[in-house]
ZAVO-855108 format. One line per 10 residues: number of its first residue (from 1); their letters; for each residue x, y, z of C-alpha. Coordinates in nm, 3 decimals, padded with zeros to 5 digits. Layout:
N
NUM) A) X:Y:Z | ...
//
This chain:
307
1) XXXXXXXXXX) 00.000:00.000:00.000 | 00.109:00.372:-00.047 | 00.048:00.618:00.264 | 00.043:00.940:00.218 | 00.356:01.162:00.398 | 00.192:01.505:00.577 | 00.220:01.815:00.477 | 00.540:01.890:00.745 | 00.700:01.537:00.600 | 00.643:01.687:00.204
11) XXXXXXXXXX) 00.790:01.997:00.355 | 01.138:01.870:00.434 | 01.135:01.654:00.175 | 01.105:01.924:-00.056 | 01.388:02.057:00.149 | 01.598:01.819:00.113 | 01.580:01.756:-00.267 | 01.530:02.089:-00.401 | 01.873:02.174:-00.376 | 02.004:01.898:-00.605
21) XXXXXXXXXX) 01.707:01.853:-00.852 | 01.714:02.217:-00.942 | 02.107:02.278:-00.908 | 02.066:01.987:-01.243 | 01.820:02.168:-01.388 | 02.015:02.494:-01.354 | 02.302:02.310:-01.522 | 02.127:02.187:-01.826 | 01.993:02.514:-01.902 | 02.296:02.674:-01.911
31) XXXXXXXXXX) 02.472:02.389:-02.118 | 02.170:02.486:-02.380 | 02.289:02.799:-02.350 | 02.584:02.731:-02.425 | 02.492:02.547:-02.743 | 02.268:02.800:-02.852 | 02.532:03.067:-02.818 | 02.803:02.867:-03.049 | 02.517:02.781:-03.286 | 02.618:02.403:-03.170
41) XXXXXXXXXX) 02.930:02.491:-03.380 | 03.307:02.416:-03.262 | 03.530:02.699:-03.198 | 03.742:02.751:-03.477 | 04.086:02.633:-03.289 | 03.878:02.304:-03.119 | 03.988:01.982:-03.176 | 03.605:01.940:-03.320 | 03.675:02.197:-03.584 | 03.996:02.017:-03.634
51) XXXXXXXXXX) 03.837:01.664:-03.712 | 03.582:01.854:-03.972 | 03.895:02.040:-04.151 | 04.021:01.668:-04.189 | 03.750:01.415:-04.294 | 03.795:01.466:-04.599 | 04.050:01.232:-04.617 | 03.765:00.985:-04.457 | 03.507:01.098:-04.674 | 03.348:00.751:-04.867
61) XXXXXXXXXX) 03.082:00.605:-05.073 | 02.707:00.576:-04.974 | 02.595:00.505:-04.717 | 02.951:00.602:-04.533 | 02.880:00.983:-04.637 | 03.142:01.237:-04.693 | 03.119:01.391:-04.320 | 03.200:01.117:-04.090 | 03.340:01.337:-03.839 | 03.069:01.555:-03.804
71) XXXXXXXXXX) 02.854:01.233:-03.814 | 02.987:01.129:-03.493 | 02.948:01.446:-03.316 | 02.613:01.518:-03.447 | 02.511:01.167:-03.275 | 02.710:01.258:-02.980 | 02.483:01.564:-02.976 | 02.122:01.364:-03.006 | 02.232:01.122:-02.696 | 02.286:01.450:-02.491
81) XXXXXXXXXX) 01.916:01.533:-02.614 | 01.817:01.220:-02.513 | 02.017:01.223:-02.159 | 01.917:01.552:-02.045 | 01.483:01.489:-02.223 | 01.518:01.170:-01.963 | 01.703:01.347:-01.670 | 01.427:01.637:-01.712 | 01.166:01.399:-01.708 | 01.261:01.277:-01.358
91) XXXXXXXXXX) 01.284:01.575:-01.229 | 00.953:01.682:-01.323 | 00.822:01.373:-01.143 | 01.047:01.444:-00.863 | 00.868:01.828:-00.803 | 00.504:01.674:-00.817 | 00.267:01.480:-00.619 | 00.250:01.187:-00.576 | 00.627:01.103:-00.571 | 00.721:00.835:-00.768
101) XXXXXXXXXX) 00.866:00.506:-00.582 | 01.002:00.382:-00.894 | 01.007:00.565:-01.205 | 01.278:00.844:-01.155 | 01.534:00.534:-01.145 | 01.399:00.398:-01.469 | 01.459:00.725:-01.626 | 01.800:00.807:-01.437 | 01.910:00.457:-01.578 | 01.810:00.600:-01.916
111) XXXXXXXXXX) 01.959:00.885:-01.900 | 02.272:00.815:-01.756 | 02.314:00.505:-02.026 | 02.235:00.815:-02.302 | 02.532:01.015:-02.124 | 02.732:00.728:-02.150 | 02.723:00.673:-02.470 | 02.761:01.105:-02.549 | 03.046:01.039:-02.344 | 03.242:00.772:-02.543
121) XXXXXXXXXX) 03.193:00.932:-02.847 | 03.321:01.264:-02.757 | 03.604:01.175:-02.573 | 03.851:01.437:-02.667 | 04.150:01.219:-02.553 | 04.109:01.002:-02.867 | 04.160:01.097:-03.246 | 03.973:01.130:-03.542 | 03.985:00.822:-03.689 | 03.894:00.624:-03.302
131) XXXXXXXXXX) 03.595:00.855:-03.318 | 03.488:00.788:-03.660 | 03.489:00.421:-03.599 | 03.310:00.480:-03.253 | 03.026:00.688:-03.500 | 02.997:00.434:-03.726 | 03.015:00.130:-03.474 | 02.667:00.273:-03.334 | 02.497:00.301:-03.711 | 02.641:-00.023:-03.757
141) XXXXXXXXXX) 02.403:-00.137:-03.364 | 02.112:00.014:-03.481 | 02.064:-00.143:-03.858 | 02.198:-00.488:-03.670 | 01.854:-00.406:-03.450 | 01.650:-00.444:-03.726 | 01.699:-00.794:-03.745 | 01.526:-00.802:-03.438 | 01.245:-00.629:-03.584 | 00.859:-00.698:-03.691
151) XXXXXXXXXX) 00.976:-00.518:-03.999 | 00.948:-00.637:-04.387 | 01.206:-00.886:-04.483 | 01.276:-00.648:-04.717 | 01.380:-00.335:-04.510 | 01.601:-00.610:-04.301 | 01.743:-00.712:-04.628 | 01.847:-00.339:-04.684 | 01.928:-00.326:-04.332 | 02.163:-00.586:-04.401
161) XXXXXXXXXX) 02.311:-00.462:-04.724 | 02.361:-00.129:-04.548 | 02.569:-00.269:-04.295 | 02.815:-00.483:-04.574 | 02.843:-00.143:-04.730 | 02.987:00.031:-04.429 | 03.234:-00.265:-04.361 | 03.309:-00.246:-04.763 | 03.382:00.143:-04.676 | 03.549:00.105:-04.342
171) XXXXXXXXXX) 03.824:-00.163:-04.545 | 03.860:-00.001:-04.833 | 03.963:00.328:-04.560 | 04.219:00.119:-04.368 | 03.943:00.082:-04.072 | 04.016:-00.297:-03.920 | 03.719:-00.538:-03.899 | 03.671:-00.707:-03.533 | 03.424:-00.964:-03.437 | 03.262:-00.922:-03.113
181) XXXXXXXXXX) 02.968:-01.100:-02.870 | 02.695:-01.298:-03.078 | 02.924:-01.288:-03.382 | 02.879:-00.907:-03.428 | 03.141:-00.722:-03.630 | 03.234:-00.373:-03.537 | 03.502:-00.114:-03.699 | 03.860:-00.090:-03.509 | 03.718:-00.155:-03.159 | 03.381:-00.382:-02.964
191) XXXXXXXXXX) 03.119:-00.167:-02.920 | 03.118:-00.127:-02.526 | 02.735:-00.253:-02.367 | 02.558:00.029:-02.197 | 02.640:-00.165:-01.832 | 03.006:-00.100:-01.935 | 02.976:00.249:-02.074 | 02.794:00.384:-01.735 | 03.059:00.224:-01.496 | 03.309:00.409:-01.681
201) XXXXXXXXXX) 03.124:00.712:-01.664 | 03.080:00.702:-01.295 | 03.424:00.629:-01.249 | 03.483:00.241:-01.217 | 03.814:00.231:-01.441 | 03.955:00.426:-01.135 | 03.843:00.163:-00.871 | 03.574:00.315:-00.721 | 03.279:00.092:-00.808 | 03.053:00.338:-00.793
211) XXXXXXXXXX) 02.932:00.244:-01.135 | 02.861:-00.083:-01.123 | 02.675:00.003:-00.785 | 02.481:00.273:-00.910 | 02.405:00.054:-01.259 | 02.258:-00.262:-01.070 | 02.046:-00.051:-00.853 | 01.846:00.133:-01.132 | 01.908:-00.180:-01.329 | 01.715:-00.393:-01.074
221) XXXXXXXXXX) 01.392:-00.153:-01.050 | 01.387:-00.155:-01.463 | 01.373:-00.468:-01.456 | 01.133:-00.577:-01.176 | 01.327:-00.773:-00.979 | 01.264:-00.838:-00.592 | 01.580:-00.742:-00.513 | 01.463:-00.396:-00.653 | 01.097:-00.382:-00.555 | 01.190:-00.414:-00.272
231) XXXXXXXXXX) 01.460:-00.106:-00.178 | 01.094:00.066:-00.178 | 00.936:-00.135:00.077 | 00.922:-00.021:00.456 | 00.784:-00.271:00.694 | 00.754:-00.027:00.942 | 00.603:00.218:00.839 | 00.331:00.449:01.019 | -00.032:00.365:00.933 | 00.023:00.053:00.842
241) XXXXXXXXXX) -00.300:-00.189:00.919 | -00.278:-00.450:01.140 | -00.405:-00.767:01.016 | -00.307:-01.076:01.231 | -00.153:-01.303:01.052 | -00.051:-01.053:00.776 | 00.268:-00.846:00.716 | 00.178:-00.502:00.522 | 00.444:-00.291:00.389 | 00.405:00.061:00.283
251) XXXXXXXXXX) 00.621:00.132:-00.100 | 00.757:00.498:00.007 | 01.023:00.676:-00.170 | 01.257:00.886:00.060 | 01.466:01.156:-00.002 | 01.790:01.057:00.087 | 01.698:00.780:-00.198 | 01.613:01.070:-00.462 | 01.936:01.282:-00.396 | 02.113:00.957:-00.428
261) XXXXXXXXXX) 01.974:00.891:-00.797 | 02.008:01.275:-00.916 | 02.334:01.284:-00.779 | 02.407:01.015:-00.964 | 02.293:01.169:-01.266 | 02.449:01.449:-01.225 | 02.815:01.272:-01.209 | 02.711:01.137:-01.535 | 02.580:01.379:-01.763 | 02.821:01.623:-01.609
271) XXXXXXXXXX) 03.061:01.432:-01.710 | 02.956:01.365:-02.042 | 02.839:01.769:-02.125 | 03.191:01.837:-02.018 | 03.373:01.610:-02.251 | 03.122:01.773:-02.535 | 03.288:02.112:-02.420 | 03.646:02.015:-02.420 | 03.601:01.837:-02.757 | 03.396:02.134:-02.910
281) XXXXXXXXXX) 03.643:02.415:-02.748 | 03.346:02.575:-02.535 | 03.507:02.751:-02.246 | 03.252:02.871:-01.994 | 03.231:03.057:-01.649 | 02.881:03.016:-01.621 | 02.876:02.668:-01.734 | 03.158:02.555:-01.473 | 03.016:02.779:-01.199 | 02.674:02.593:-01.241
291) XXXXXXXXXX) 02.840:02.270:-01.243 | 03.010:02.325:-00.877 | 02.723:02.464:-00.772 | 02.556:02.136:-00.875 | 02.764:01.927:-00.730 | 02.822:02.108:-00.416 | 02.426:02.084:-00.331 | 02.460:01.733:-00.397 | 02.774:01.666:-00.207 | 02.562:01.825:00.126
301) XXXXXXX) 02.239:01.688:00.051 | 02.425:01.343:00.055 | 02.606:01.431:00.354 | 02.316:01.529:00.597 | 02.226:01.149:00.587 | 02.610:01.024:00.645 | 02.629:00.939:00.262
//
């Protein structure tokens, strides 16, 4: 059963997760700002702008395209759309009544998978032709998908064609041909799963495990398991009924729980917007001051509960 919290218990709650959910908000609105101000353009001396003066060189047949730089980046751009639509989303859900027990993890899963995947493919550690392959490794996912689906054997059959044309491309480039899980072929590198893309985000290839933590959590409400269910169960909770014989548990959400899961997003798409800056040259006071801000609302919300 749900029971309803009082008006004093929404109070502090609303306290308590204010701080965080709108310190995102704040810094997604400026990163749009940011974008809108360059026109979603690199700066002229980026190492964006410096991958479009070169693709040339990479430029190939349909359906490779001529602009498989700006390809990349362009997707990189729709998966922050997609990240921050998702991240919105929950908090929207997070500033109404009634809360949600379960549904802000299913979209900060989402979201932070979207980020993930921005992430990887604007790395600005790694060079063109890495990022390339990374652009063309996820058109390669998606027409593989279509296998998958109740589509017309004919648009598979294209589907499939498609795919042996971008492998015909990627060869006739110098691009190496890898095999990966379930017989998949990728260009240069596997295609990292989503599970593997967020740990890195939140920091797992530095030993924390916070990743693979924060992944199984949101992972384990998506997917209904007990083990999830039940993080939302309290046994003892006030107003309970008491049936002899019967054990009632009330599904609450609380908001040390909530800070947890925007915090988490927040690491994430933070993360992710700032690689999209580095990459694209986009130096920005307001952007970084937002971003402390942020994280310094989250960093106290956590610690008032000894997280």
């Amino acid at each position: 059963m749900r029971v309803n919290a009082s008006d004093d218990v929404s109070a502090q709650f609303e306290a308590h997760v204010s701080p965080v959910r709108d310190g995102l908000l704040r810094l997604i609105e400026v990163s749009e700002q940011l974008e809108e101000q360059w026109g979603s353009l690199p700066a002229a001396d980026s190492r964006a702008m410096g991958e479009i003066a070169s693709e040339s060189k990479y430029a190939g047949g349909e359906p490779w395209g001529d602009e498989p730089a700006r390809q990349a980046h362009h997707l990189a751009g729709m998966l922050l759309v997609g990240s921050t639509d998702c991240t919105r989303s929950a908090c929207r859900l997070l500033a109404e009544a009634p809360t949600p027990a379960y549904a802000h993890m299913v979209l900060a899963r989402s979201a932070l998978e979207h980020a993930g995947r921005a992430w990887w493919l604007l790395d600005a550690r790694i060079g063109i032709r890495e990022r390339i392959a990374r652009g063309f490794n996820d058109r390669l996912n998606g027409l593989a998908q279509q296998d998958f689906l109740p589509i017309p054997p004919a648009d598979k059959r294209r589907a499939r064609e498609r795919r042996k044309a971008l492998f015909a491309e990627a060869d006739r480039l110098g691009f190496r041909k890898v095999t990966g899980r379930r017989q998949l072929s990728w260009i240069e590198e596997h295609r990292p799963t989503p599970t593997a893309l967020v740990r890195k985000l939140l920091g797992d290839d530095q030993e924390t495990g916070l990743g693979t933590t924060v992944y199984w959590l949101f992972s384990a409400v998506d997917h209904g398991t007990t083990s999830g269910l039940s993080q939302s169960i309290d046994a003892d909770a006030p107003q309970l009924p008491q049936t002899p014989g019967v054990t009632w548990g009330a599904v609450y959400t609380s908001s040390a729980g909530v800070c947890s899961v925007l915090s988490a997003i927040l690491l994430g798409l933070g993360r992710a917007l700032q690689a999209r800056n580095d990459l694209f040259g986009w130096p920005s006071e307001a952007w970084s001051q937002a971003h402390m801000l942020a994280l310094r609302a989250s960093r106290t919300s956590l610690e008032s509960y000894g997280l």
